[in-house]
N, C-alpha and C positions, 0 to 999 in steps of 0.2 A: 556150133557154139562160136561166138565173138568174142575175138582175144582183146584185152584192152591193154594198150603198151603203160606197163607203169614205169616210173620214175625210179631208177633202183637206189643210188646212194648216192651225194653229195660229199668231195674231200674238201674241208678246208686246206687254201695253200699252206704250207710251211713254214714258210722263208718269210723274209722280207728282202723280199728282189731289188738288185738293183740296177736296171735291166741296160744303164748308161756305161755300165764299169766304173760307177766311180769308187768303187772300193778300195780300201789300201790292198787286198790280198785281190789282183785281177784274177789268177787261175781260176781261187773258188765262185770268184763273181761272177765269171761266165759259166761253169758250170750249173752254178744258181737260175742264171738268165736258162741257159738251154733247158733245166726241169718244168721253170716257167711257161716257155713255148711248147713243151711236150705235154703239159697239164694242158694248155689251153686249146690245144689242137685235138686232142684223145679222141671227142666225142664226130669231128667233121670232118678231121682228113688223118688218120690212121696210119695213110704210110707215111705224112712229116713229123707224128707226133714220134713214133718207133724212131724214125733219123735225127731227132732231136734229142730222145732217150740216151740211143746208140750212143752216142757224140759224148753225152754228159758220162757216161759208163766208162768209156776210153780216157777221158781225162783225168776223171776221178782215180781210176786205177794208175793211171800215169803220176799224180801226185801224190798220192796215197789220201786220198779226198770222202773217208766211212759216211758223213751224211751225204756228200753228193751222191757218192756211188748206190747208197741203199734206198734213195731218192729218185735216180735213174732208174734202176729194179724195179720199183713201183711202178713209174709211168711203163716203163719196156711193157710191164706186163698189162698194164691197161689197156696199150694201145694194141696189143694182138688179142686180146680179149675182146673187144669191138672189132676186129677181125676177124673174126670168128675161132681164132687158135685155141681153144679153150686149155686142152691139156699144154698147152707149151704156158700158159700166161697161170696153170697151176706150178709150172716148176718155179718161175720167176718167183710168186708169191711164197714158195717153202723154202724159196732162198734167204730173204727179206727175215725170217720167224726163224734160220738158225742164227740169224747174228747174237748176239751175248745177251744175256737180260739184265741192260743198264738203264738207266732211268731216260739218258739219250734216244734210245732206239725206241721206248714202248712205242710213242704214238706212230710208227713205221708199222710195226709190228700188230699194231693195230688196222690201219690200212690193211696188212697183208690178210690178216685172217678175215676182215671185211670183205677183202677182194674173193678169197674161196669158197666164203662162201655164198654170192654172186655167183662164183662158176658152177656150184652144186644145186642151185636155185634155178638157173636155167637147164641142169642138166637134167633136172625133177628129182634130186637127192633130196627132198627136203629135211628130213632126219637129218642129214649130213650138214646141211645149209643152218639147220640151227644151232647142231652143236659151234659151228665156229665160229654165229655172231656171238652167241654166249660167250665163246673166248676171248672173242674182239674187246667187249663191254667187260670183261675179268680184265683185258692189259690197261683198261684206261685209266692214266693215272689221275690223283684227283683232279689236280689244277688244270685239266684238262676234259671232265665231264661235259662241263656245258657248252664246251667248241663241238665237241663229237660225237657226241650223248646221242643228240637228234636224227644223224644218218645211220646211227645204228639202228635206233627204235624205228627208222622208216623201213629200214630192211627186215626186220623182226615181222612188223605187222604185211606185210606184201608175203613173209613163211607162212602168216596164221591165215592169210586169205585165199593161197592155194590150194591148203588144208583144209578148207569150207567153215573156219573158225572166224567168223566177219566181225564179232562182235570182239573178241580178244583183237584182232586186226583196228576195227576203228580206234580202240582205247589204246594202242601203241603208237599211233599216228597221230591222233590228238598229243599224247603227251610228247612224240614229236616236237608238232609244232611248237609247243610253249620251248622249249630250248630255242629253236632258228628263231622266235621272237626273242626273247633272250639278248643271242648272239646281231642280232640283225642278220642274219644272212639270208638273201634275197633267194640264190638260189638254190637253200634247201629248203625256204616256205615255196617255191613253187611246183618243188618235187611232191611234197608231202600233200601239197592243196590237190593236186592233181591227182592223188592217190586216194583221197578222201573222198576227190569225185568219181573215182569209178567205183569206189566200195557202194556210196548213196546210188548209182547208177545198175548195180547189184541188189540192192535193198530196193527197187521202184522208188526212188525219193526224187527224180526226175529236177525240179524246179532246186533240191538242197545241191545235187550233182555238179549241175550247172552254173549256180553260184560258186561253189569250189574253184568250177573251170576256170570260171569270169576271173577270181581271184588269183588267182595261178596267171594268167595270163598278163595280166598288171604287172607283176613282178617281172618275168619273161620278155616282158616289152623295157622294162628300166635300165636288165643287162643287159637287151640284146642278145637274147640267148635264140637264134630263128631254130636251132633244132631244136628246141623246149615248147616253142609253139607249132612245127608241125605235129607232136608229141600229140597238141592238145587239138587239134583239128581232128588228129586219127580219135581220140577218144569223145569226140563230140560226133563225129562219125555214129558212132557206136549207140552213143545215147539217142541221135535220129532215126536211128535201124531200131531199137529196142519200142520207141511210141511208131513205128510203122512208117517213117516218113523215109522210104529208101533213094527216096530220085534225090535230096537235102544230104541223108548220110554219104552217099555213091559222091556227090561234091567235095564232101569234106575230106573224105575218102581220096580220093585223085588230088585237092591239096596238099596233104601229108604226104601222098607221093612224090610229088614233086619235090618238096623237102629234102628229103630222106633222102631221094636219090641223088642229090646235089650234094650234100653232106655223108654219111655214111652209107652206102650202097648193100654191099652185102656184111648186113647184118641183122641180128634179131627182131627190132623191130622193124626192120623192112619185109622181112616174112610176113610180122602182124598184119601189115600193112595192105602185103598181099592179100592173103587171106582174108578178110574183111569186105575187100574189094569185090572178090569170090562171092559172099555173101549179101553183098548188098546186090550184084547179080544174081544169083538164085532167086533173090525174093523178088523182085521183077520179073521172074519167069523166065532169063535171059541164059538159057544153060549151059549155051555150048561157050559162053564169054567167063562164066565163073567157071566151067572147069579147068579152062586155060590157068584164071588165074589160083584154084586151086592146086594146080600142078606145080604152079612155078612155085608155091609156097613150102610145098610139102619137099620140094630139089632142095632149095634155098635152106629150111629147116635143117634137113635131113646134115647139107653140108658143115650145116653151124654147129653139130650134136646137141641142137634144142626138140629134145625129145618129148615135150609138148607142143610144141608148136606141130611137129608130125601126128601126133597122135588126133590133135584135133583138125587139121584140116584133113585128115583123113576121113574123120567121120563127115564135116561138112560135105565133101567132096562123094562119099554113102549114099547119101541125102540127098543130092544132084540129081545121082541115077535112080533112087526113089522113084522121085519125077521121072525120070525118062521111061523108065517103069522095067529098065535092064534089075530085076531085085538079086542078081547072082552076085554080079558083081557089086552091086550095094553092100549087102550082105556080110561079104568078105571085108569091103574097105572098113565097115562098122565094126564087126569084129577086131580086126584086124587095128582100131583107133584105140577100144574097148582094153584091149588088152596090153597095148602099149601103157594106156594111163593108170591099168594097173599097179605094171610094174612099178613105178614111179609116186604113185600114194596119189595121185592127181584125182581127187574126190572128184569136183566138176565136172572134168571130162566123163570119168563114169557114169557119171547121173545122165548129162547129155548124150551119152552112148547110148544105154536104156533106149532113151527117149526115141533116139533116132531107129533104132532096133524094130519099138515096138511098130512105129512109123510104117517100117518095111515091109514088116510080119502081113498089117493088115491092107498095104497097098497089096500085096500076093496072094489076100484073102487065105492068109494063112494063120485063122484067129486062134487056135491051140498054144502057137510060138509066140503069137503076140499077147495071150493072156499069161504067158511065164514069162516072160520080158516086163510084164507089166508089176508083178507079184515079184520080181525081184530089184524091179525100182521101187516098188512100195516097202520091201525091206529093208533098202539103202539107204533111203530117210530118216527110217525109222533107228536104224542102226546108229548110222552119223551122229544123232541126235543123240542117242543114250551113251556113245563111247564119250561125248563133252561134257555129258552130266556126269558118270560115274569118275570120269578121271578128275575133276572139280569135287567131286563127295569126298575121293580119296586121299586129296590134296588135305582136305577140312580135317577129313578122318586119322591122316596122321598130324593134326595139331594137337585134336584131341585127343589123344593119345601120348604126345608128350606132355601134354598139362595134367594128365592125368596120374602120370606117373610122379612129376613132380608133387601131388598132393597127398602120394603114397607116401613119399619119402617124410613129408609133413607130419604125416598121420602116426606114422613108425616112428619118429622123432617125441611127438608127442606121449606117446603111448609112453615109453623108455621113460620121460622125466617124470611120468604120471606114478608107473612103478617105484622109482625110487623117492618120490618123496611118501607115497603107501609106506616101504621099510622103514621109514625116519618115524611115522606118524602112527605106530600101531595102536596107539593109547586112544585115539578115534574110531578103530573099527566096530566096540560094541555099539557109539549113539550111531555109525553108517547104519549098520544092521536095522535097526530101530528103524530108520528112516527109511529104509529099503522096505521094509513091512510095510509103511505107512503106503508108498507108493505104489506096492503090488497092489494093496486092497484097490485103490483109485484107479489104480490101471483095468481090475476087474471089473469094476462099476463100464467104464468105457467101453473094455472087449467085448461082454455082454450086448451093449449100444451097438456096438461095431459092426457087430456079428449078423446083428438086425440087417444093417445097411449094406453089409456085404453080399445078402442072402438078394436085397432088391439091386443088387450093380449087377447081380449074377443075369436076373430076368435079364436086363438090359443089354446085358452083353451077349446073350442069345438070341435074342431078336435081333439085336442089330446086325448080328454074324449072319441071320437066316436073311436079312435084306440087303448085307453084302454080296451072297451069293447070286442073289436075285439080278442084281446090277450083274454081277460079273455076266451071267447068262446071257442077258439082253445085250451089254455089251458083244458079246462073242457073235452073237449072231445079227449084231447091228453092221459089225465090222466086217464077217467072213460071209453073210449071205448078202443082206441090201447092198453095201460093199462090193463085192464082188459083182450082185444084177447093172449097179453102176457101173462098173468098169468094161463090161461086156456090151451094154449102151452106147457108153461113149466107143469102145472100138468098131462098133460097127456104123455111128454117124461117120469114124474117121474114112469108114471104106467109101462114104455117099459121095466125099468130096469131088468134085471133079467130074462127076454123073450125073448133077441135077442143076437146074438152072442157079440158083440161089447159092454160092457158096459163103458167100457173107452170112446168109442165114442159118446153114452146118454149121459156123463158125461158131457163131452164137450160140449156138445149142449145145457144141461141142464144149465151150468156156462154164456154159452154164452147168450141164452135167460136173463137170469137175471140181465147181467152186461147191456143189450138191456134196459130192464125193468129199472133200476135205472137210465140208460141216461134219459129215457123219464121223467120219476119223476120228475131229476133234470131239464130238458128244461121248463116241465111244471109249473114248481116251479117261475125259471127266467120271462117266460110270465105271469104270475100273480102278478099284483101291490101289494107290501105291505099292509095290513089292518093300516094304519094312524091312523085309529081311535083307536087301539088297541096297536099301537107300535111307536117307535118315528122312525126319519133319523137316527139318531146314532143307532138305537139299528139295524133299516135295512139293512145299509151298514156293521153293524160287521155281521151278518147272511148270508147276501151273500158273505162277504170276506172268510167267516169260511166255506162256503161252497165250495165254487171255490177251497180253498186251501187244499180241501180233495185230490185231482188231484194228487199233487203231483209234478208238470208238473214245476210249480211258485213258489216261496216265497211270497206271498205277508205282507207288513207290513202297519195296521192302524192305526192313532193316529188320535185325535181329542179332539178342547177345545171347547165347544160347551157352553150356557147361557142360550139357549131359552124357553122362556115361553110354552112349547109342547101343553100346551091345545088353548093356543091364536096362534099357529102357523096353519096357512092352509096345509091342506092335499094334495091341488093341489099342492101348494108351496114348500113340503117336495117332493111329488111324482116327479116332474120336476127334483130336484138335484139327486133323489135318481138312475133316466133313464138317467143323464145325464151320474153319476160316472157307470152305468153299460155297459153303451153304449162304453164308455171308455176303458174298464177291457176286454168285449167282442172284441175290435179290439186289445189290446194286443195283447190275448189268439190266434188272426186268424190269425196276421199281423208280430206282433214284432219278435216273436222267443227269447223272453225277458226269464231271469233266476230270475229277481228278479223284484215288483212292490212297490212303496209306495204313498201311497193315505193319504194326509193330508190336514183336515179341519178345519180351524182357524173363531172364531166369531170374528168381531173387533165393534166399536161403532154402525157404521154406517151400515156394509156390510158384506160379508160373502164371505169366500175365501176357495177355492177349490183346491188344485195341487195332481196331477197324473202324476206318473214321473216310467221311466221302464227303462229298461237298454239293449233292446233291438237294432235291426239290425238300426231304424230310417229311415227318408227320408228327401228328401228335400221338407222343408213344405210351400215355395216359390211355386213350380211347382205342387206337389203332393196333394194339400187340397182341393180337390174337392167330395173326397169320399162320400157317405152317410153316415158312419159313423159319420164325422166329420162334415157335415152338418145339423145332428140332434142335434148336440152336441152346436152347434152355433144359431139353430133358438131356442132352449130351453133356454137356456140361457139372449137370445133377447127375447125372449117371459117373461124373468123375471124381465127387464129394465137391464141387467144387461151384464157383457165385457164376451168376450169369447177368449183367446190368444193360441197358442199352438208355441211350438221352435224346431224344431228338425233339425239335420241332417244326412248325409247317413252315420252308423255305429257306431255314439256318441246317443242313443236311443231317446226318446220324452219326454217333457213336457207340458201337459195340464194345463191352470189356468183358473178357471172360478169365478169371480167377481160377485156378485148379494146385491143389495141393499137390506137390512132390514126395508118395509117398517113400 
C-alpha cells in the first residue's frame, strides 16, 4: 500500500511580531521575535526551532512572561514532535491545557489539544486523536472560529479518512477550506487542497486529484513554502504509481527526497517517502533496491513510534518476497503488518493486508488459505460498509426519538386541557353521544368497505412475501456459489501469472473476473430486502442511492423529511415503498438514458408522498404504461390503499408520484 504524506494542521501566528525590537516592553519583544523564529523553523530545521523555543522559555520564566512562556511550550513541543519525540512533545502539550481557563489562554489551549491529537494520529490512536480535536473545536472561543475553525476540520477529516470514512473526510475538508478562504490563509488552503487531492486520488478521480495538487502548489509557491512542495511531489508520486507510470512516480519520488532530506530528515514523512520509493521499485521488478528501501522505512517508522507507517511497509515489504517467491517469510511480514494495523483501527492497512495475504496464499499454490483470506476481505467490506450505515441510522434514530418524545409530552398536555374543559362542559355530553352514534353507524358502513380491501392487501402481501423469498434464494446462491466459482477463477488466473507468456493478458482477465465478481455482489445485494428490523426506509433508500451512484453512469440526488415512529412502522409497509423507489431507479438505469435522477420523499399529516423525476429520453405515458415495470409499481402501491401517477413525454424525461396513506 502507498502512503500518501498529508498535510496535518496549519497554526495561525499569534503575536504581532515585532521582530526590530521596537517595542516599548524590549524583554517581551524578543521573546515574541524568538516564538516567531521557532514557529518558522518547526517544520526544516528542528534543532533551531527547539533553541529558539528554549530561549523564549528561559526568558519568559526570567520575567514572569505567561503568554510568552505558554507560546514557547507550544513551539518546544512542535519542534521535538517533528523529531520524532512524540511522548516528550505529549508532555509539553498537557502542560500548555493545565494553565487556568481564562479567556487569555483558550487559543493556546487550543493548539495544545490540536497538537495531541497529531500525536495520537500518528500514533494510530484514532479514537484518541478524535476525542481531542473535538476538544480543541469545544476551547474555541467565538471571535476566534474562523482563524482556527479550518486547521481543525483539516485534522478531523485526515481521522475520518484513516477510518475508511472518505466521504465524511471530503465534507470536513471542503468545509475547511471555505474558513482559509475566509481568513486568506495561503498556507492552510494549500494544506487542505493537498489533502483533497489525495482523498480524489483514493476515490480514482485522477484528473480532480491533480488539480487539487496544481492548486495547492500555487499557494506553496507564493509563500515559499519548498517543504510544502516536496509534500506535493511525494503525493503526485503516488498518483503516477496508482495509473502505472512508475519510472514518472520513482522521479517524483527521489524529488521529495531530496526535500525532505535537506529540511526535515528523520521524520514521518521521510518514512513515507521512503517507503513509496520501495514501491515504485517493486513495481519495476527492481527487488533487492525496494527491499533496501523498505527496510530503511520500517527502522525510520519504527524509531518515530509511527505505528502505521510500520505496519504498512511491512506488508509492502511481504509482497517483495511474494516475488521472490521466499512465501515464509512473506507470510510472517503480512501477518505480522495485518496485525499491527489492527491494533490501531487502521481499516486500510487491513483491507491491503487481506489483499497481499491472499497474494501469497496463491503464489504457494496454497488455494485453501487463499480462499479464506479471500472470504475474510470480502467480509471486511462488507462489514466497513454496514458499521457507517448503522452508526448514521443511529445518529437519525436518536433524533427521532427525541422528537418523539417531545410530541408525547404534546399529546399528554393536550389530553389534560381536553379533560378539563369535559368537567366544565357536561351539559354537552348527551348531543356528543348522539353524535358519536351518528359516527359509529358511518364508520360501520366504511369497516365493512374496509374489510373488503383488507382481505385483497392480504392476497398481496402473500404473494409478494412468497416473491421475497424467491429473491432472497437467488440472491444467496448468486452470492455464495457464482460468487464463490468467481473467486476460485480469479485465484487461480492469479497463480498463471508469471508462467505464460502474456501477463498483460492474465492481467486483464484477472480485472475482468473481478469487475464480473462486484456486478454479481451488487445484483445480489439489490435482490435482497433490506433487514427492516435493523434499518429504517430512509436509511435504505440512502444505501441503495449511494450505491447505484458508485456507477458513475447518473447523478442521482436524495432528500427526504421523514417523522415516522420506525419501531411502530411495519416492515411490509417500509419494504413495499422501498421495491417501489428501486423498481423505479432500475427502469431509469434500462430505459431512460437519463444524466441526472431526484428522488424525494415528503411525510404530510395524513400520507406519504413519493416523486422520482430523471431527465431522461421519456415516452408517451398515454400509450407506453403497460410495462412491468410500471405495473409493479402501480399494484404496490394499490396494495398500500394508496394513488400511483406518473407524467411523461417523448424527450422532456418522467415523473413518478406515489401517494400512500399513514394508517
Amino acid at each position: 500500500m502507498r502512503i500518501e504524506i498529508v498535510a496535518v494542521f496549519a497554526v495561525v501566528c499569534l503575536f504581532n511580531i515585532n521582530v526590530n525590537g521596537q517595542s516599548p516592553d524590549r524583554p517581551q519583544s524578543r521573546i515574541d521575535s524568538l516564538n516567531f523564529y521557532s514557529k518558522k523553523f518547526c517544520k526544516t530545521n528542528f534543532d533551531s526551532a527547539g533553541l529558539y523555543a528554549q530561549k523564549a522559555l528561559e526568558l519568559s520564566n526570567k520575567i514572569d512572561y505567561p503568554l510568552g512562556r505558554i507560546m514557547a511550550t507550544i513551539n518546544l513541543a512542535e519542534a521535538v514532535f517533528y523529531k520524532g519525540s512524540l511522548d516528550s512533545a505529549l508532555v509539553l502539550y498537557e502542560l500548555v491545557i493545565a494553565y487556568p481557563n481564562e479567556d487569555k489562554y483558550r487559543k493556546h489551549k487550543f493548539m495544545a489539544y490540536q497538537g495531541i491529537c497529531k500525536i495520537y494520529y500518528y500514533k494510530g490512536e484514532y479514537y484518541k486523536a478524535m476525542v481531542f480535536i473535538e476538544k480543541a473545536i469545544n476551547e474555541l472561543p467565538p471571535n476566534l472560529v474562523g482563524e482556527f475553525l479550518g486547521s481543525a476540520l483539516n485534522m478531523k477529516g485526515l481521522i475520518y479518512k484513516r477510518t475508511g470514512n472518505l466521504e465524511k473526510a471530503q465534507q470536513c475538508l471542503i468545509e475547511a477550506l471555505s474558513y482559509a478562504d475566509i481568513v486568506e490563509d495561503n498556507n492552510l488552503r494549500s494544506i487542505i487542497l493537498t489533502n483533497l487531492g489525495i482523498i480524489n486520488r483514493n476515490l480514482e478521480q485522477y484528473d480532480k486529484a491533480l488539480e487539487y495538487y496544481d492548486r495547492a502548489l500555487i499557494y506553496l509557491k507564493i509563500i515559499e513554502d519548498i517543504y510544502g512542495i516536496g509534500m506535493i511531489y511525494q503525493n503526485l508520486g503516488s498518483l503516477y504509481a496508482d495509473i502505472e507510470k512508475y519510472d514518472k512516480a520513482l522521479e517524483y519520488n527521489f524529488k521529495a527526497k531530496a526535500i525532505v532530506e535537506k529540511t526535515n530528515y528523520k521524520s514521518i514523512n521521510f518514512a513515507t517517502v521512503l517507503n513509496n520509493i520501495g514501491l515504485d521499485y517493486f513495481y519495476l521488478h527492481k527487488s533487492d533496491s525496494a527491499i533496501v528501501f523498505f527496510n530503511k522505512a520500517i527502522k525510520l517508522s519504527g524509531s518515530l513510534e509511527d505505528a502505521y507507517g510500520v505496519a504498512d511497509s511491512k506488508l509492502n515489504l511481504g509482497r517483495v518476497y511474494v516475488e521472490k517467491k521466499n512465501h515464509k517469510t512473506a507470510r510472517r511480514l503480512i501477518e505480522e503488518g495485518i496485525g499491527s494495523a489492527k491494533k490501531i483501527d487502521a481499516i486500510d492497512v487491513v483491507i491491503e493486508g487481506y489483499k497481499a495475504l491472499v497474494e501469497c496464499e496463491v503464489s504457494a499454490e496454497n488455494y485453501k488459505a487463499a480462499f479464506s483470506a479471500q472470504a475474510l476481505l470480502d467480509v471486511l467490506h462488507d462489514s466497513i460498509y454496514n458499521i457507517e450505515k448503522v452508526n448514521a441510522i443511529n445518529e437519525l434514530q436518536e433524533k427521532y426519538e427525541s422528537e418523539k418524545k417531545e410530541k408525547q409530552i404534546i399529546t399528554l398536555k393536550a389530553e389534560k386541557d381536553l379533560q378539563t374543559a369535559q368537567s366544565k362542559n357536561k351539559t354537552y355530553l348527551i348531543a356528543l353521544l348522539v353524535l358519536i352514534i351518528l359516527i359509529a353507524g358511518i364508520l360501520t358502513i366504511f369497516y365493512l368497505k374496509n374489510q373488503k380491501n383488507k382481505y385483497h392487501r392480504k392476497l398481496l402481501e402473500e404473494r409478494e412475501k412468497e416473491a421475497e423469498a424467491q429473491k432472497r434464494r437467488f440472491a444467496k446462491e448468486l452470492h455464495d456459489g457464482t460468487g464463490s466459482n468467481l473467486t476460485g477463477i480469479r485465484l487461480q488466473l492469479l497463480s498463471l501469472k508469471g508462467k505464460v507468456g502474456d501477463d498483460n493478458k492474465i492481467k486483464q482477465l484477472i480485472n475482468e473476473v473481478e469487475r464480473t465478481h462486484q456486478g454479481i455482489r451488487l445484483l445480489a445485494y439489490q435482490a435482497l430486502p433490506p433487514e427492516f428490523g435493523k434499518y429504517t426506509l430512509d436509511g435504505a433508500i440512502s444505501d441503495l442511492v449511494r450505491r447505484l451512484s458508485k456507477t458513475g453512469s447518473v447523478k442521482i440526488n436524495y432528500s427526504s423529511i421523514l417523522d415516522l415512529d420506525w419501531g411502530q412502522t411495519s416492515q411490509e409497509f417500509q419494504l413495499a415503498l422501498y421495491r417501489i423507489v428501486q423498481e423505479a431507479l432500475s427502469n431509469i438505469f434500462k430505459h431512460a438514458n437519463a444524466q441526472n435522477i431526484n428522488i424525494q420523499i415528503i411525510q404530510h399529516e395524513t400520507d406519504l408522498n413519493i416523486m422520482i423525476e430523471d431527465d431522461g429520453k421519456g415516452f408517451d405515458s398515454k400509450t407506453e404504461s403497460k410495462g412491468i415495470g410500471l405495473a409493479n409499481m402501480r399494484e404496490r402501491t394499490e396494495g398500500l390503499g394508496g394513488e400511483f401517477n406518473i407524467d411523461s413525454t417523448a424527450g422532456n424525461g418522467t415523473t413518478v408520484i406515489v401517494d400512500v396513506p399513514l394508517d
